[in-house]
C-alpha positions, -999 to 999 in steps of 0.1 A, spaced: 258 -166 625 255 -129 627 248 -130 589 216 -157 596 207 -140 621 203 -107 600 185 -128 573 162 -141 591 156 -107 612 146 -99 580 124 -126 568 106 -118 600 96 -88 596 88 -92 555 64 -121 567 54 -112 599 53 -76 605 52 -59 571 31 -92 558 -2 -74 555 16 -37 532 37 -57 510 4 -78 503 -18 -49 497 10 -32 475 15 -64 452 -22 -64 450 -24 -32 438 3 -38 413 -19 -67 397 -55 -59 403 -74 -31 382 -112 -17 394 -123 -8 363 -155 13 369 -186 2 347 -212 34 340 -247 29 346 -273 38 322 -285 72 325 -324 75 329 -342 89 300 -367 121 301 -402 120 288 -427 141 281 -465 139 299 -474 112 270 -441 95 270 -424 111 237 -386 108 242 -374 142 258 -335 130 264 -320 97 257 -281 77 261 -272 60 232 -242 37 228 -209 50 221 -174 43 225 -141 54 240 -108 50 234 -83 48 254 -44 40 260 -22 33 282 12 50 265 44 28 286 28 -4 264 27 17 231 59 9 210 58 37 183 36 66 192 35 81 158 31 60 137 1 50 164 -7 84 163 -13 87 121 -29 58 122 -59 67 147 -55 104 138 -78 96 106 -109 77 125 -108 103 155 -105 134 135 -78 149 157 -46 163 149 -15 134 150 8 158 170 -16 158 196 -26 122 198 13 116 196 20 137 229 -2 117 246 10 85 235 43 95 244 36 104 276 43 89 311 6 88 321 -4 52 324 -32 57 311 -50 87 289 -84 90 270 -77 99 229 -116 101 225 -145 101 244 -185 90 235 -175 84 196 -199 67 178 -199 27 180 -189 22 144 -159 42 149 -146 27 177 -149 -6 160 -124 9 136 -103 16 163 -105 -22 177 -94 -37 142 -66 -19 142 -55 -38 174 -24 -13 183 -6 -24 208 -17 -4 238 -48 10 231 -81 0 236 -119 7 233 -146 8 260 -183 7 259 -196 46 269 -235 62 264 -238 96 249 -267 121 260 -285 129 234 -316 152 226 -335 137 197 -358 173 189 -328 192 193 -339 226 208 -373 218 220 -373 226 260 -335 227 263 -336 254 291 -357 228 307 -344 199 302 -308 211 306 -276 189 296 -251 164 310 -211 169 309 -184 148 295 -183 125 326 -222 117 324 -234 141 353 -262 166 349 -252 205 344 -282 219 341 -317 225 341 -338 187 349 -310 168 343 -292 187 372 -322 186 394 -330 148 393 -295 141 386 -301 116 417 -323 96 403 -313 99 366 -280 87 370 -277 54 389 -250 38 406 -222 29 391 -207 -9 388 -172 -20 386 -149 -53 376 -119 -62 392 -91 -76 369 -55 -93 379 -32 -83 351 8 -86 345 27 -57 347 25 -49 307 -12 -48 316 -25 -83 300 -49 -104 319 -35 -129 341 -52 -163 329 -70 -180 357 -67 -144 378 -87 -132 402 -121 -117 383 -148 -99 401 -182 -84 386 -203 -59 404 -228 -53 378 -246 -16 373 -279 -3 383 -295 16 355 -309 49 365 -344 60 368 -366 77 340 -383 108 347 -417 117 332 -421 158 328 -454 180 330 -446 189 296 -464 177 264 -444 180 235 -466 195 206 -478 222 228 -442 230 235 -433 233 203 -462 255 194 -450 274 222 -416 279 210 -427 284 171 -453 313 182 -426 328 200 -403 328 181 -421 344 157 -433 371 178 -401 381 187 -384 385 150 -416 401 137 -416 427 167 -378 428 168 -376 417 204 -344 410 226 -361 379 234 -391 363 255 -409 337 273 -445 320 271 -454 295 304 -484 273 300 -500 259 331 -525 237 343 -542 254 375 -560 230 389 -530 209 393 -500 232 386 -486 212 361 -459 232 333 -474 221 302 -445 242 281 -423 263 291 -401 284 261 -376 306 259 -356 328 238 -325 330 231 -322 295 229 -293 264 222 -291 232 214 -281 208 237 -265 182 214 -239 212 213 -242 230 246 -202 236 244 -208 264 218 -234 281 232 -236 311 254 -245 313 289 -275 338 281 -290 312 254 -288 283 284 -308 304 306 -343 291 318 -355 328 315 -393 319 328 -380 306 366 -344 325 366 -349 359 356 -372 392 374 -386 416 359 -411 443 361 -443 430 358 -461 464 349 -498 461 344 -504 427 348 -498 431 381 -530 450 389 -547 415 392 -533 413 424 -541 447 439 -578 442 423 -580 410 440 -568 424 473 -592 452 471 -624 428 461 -612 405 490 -613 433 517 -644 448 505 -630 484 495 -649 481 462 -667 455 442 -671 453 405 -692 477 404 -680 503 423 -679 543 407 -644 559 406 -636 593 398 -604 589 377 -588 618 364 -553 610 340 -530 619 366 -530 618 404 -503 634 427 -494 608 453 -461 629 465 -448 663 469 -423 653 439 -446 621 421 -473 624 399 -486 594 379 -504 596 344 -526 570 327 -516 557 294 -540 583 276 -548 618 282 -582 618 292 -609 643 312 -618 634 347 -639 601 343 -668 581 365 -666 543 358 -671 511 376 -641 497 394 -644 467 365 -630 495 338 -605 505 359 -592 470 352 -602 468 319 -590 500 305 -560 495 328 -560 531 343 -528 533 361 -548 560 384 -580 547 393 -556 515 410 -535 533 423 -568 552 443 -581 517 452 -546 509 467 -550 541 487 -585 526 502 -570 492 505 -534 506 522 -497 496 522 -500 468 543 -526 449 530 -516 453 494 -484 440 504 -497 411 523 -516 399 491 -486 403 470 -470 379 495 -500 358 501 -498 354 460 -457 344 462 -437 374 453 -403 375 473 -400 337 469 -396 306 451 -428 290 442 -411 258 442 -410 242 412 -386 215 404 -357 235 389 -322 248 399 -318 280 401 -353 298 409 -352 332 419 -378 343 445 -382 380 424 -377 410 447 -401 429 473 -393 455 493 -403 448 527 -433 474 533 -417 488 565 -391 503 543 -419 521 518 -416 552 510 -439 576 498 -441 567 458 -446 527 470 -476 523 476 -487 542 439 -456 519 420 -466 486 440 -500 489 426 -494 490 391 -464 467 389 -434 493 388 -422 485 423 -414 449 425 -400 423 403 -416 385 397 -408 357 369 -430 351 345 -435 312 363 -448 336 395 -472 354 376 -484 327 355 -492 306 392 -510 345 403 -533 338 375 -539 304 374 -547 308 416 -576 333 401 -582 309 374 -585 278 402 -612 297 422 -588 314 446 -565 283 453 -525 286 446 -510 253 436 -471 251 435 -462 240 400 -444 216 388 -423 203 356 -424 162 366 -449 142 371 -437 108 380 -404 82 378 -402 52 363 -375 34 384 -350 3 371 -376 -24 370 -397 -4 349 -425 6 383 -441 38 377 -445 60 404 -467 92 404 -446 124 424 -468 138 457 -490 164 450 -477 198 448 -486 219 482 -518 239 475 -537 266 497 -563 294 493 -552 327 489 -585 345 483 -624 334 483 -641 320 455 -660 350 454 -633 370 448 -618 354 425 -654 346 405 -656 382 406 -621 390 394 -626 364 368 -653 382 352 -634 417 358 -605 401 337 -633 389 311 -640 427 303 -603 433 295 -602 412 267 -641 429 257 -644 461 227 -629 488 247 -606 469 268 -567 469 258 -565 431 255 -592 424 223 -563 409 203 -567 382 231 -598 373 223 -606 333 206 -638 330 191 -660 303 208 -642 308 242 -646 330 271 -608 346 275 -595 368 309 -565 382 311 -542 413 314 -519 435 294 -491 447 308 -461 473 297 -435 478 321 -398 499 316 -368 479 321 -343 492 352 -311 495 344 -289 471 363 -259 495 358 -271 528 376 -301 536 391 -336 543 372 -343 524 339 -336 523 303 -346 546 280 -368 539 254 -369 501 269 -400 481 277 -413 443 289 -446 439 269 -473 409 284 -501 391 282 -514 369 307 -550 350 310 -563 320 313 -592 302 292 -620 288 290 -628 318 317 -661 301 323 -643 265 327 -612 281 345 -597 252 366 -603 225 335 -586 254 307 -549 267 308 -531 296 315 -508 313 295 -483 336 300 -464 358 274 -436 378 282 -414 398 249 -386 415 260 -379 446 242 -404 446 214 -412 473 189 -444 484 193 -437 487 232 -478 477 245 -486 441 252 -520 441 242 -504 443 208 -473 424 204 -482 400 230 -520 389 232 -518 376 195 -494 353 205 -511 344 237 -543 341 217 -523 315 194 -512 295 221 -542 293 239 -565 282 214 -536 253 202 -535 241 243 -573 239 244 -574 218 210 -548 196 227 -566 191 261 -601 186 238 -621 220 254 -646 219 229 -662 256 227 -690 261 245 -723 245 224 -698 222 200 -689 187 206 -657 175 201 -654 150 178 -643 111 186 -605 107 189 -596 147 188 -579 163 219 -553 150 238 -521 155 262 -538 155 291 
């Protein structure tokens, strides 16, 4: 009795109590979730050229307490997978229950593997990321990891819509691991990720890239960016950078060559940054155009500061539109003084230095500003010409395309639209937009900027024939990030305009930036290049020059 009484005490609480654990448990001896990837979206470019891609590929797998011989397993896979037999053999020895030998191979080779049929290892279907033009915008489009998720750059970014949601099947096997016939089966199938359509157009971006690199080995340059930008709608129509990688191989690159240089990076703009304190001054009314400055070639702003022009010179009398032109570090810096700290630091602001301008992209840095409370005496004088602050060259490509767009800063942007599961394609909201000077302001900067690229301004090599060209030189040192001051001998070189001038909001910006080059000025190593670019991005949007019609079928990438 006392013996029953025990075994059914016992029965009890196995079927009663305990009923509902010891049915899970047994479950989860039998039944497998196996999860089931969903496609990753693809990347296009703005006329739907194939950007980034998944492509089928296999992985094998095993699961080592069902493999009977692990080396002899191991010499015969070590062959197809290309890896070492004692390696593959410590894994198939192991106690895991289950380990992955080779991930994304290609589909042929994993249906080597599945002939073999060795007992305890197996092949799934995978998708591998891959770049079909290799380098071509990799610091924009970025790359994806071994487990499918984005790293970098877009793929990071839109890494929500890009990757999907996952499915997963449920399987009742035995304890070896074979299916149990007539067993519990369950599908949840995958849902593909969206596609994402870029800004950028594909030929133009690799002009961009080919022109740059070139600049940079023929001027022995560290390395550089170009931006090209649509200002009336703010749209990235390329975007290079150097160093560079490819992102078929991003595991043997270096972090400097994965860099999106253009958004991540600061530097000192240098000249080109006298747009913005010309536009300031036109937009309070301290000068026009054609306002008479006395310019000497140097000017003692403090006790212990005294700032030089470019070239010695006698004390001159020219219109405030030389100034620009001949980009006389002086005469600015004596139309800052009219204008005053805090108004030339309000336009700077107004024009997005000191933050983000909000483009699509991980990473962005907002430059630096120093708040104009905290000033000192050589500010105002540095601030002027570009010494004092430091932008990306995406923030001063959107200062001149807000010039170039009558006076109205549009946030820019790297993707148009998404084309979700069912193949719907959705355009992305507008970017923000808002004036930040007048159109007569930036009319009359627009012509000022004209004169630059005019005989006896420092940006000639800028000039395309058939098309009005504005723009501005710039030459700036390069602070040392280790101590205090800046690097001997080192300078950032630029060019930055925008053309057609006299068809500014339909033309395109463009934005060259060499870092380090030999000669140091940018209206030499950099306005050829920008001069190339420009005139390739025109032929691509069709801008005709003025008085020629474009013939039927030319143009394009709109």
């Amino acid at each position: 009795m006392v013996g029953f009484t025990v075994i059914s005490a016992r029965l009890v609480a196995l079927q009663v109590v305990d009923s509902s654990n010891l049915a899970a448990a047994a479950a989860g001896q039998r039944l497998r979730k196996v999860e089931l990837p969903a496609g990753r979206g693809r990347i296009f470019d703005r006329n739907g050229r194939d950007l980034a891609l998944s492509v089928d590929a296999r992985t094998v797998y095993a699961q080592p307490p069902l493999v009977a011989d692990p080396r002899r397993t191991a010499a015969r896979l070590a062959p197809l997978l290309k890896i070492g037999r004692g390696e593959l053999a410590a894994k198939l020895g192991g106690d895991a229950p289950f380990v992955y030998l080779a991930r994304k191979v290609r589909p042929v080779v994993g249906a080597r593997v599945a002939r073999l049929r060795l007992a305890g290892v197996g092949v799934l279907d995978d998708s591998r990321r891959t770049y079909p033009d290799g380098r071509l915008a990799a610091q924009v489009l970025g790359f994806v990891g071994t487990d499918g998720d984005g790293l970098a750059g877009l793929e990071l970014h839109y890494e929500s819509l890009l990757q999907g949601r996952a499915g997963w099947t449920l399987l009742e096997q035995d304890p070896r691991g074979r299916p149990i016939p007539r067993g519990r089966r369950h599908v949840q199938p995958p849902v593909p990720g969206s596609d994402v359509v870029t800004t950028l157009d594909a030929p133009l971006q690799f002009k961009a890239e080919d022109a740059l690199a070139r600049a940079v080995r023929r001027h022995h340059a560290h390395g550089g960016s170009i931006v090209v930008l649509s200002p009336a709608g703010g749209e990235v129509l390329a975007m290079a950078n150097l160093p560079a990688f490819d992102p078929n191989g991003f595991a043997r690159s270096k972090p400097a060559q994965r860099r999106n240089r253009a958004v991540v990076d600061a530097f000192e703009p240098g000249s080109t940054n006298k747009t913005i304190t010309a536009a300031a001054a036109l937009e309070a009314g301290v000068v026009t155009p054609r306002t008479r400055l006395r310019v000497p070639d140097q000017l003692r702003l403090c006790p212990n500061k005294t700032f030089h022009d470019a070239h010695r010179h006698g004390l001159e009398t020219i219109p405030f539109s030389r100034v620009v032109a001949e980009s006389s570090n002086v005469g600015t810096i004596r139309v800052a003084q009219r204008l005053g700290a805090r108004r030339l630091a309000a336009a700077a602001a107004a024009f997005g230095y000191g933050r983000p301008t909000g483009i699509d992209f991980p990473g962005e840095s907002p430059g630096l500003v120093t708040p104009v409370e905290r000033w000192r005496c050589t500010d105002l004088g540095v601030n002027a010409i570009g010494q004092g602050v430091a932008v990306t060259v995406l923030q001063m490509a959107s200062v001149y395309a807000t010039v170039a767009n009558g006076g109205v800063l549009v946030e820019p942007s790297l993707v148009r639209g998404v084309v979700d599961p069912w193949g719907r394609y959705r355009d992305l909201p507008p970017t923000p937009a808002r004036r930040v000077v007048s159109e007569k302001t930036a009319r009359d900067l627009t012509r000022i900027l004209t004169g630059v690229v005019k005989e006896g301004g420092t940006g000639t090599e800028a000039a395309i024939g058939g098309y009005q060209v504005a723009g501005k030189t710039g030459t700036a040192r390069v602070p040392d990030t280790r101590k205090s001051g800046y690097i001997p001998g080192a300078y950032i070189a630029s060019f930055i305009g925008f053309a057609p001038a006299d068809r500014a909001r339909d033309g395109v910006v463009v934005a060259v930036v060499l870092d380090r080059p030999t000669p140091i000025y940018g209206g030499l190593v950099a306005a050829p290049t920008f001069r190339e670019v420009a005139s390739f991005a025109m032929q691509r949007l069709g801008l005709a020059p003025r008085g020629h019609r474009r013939p039927a079928g030319e143009g394009g990438g709109r």
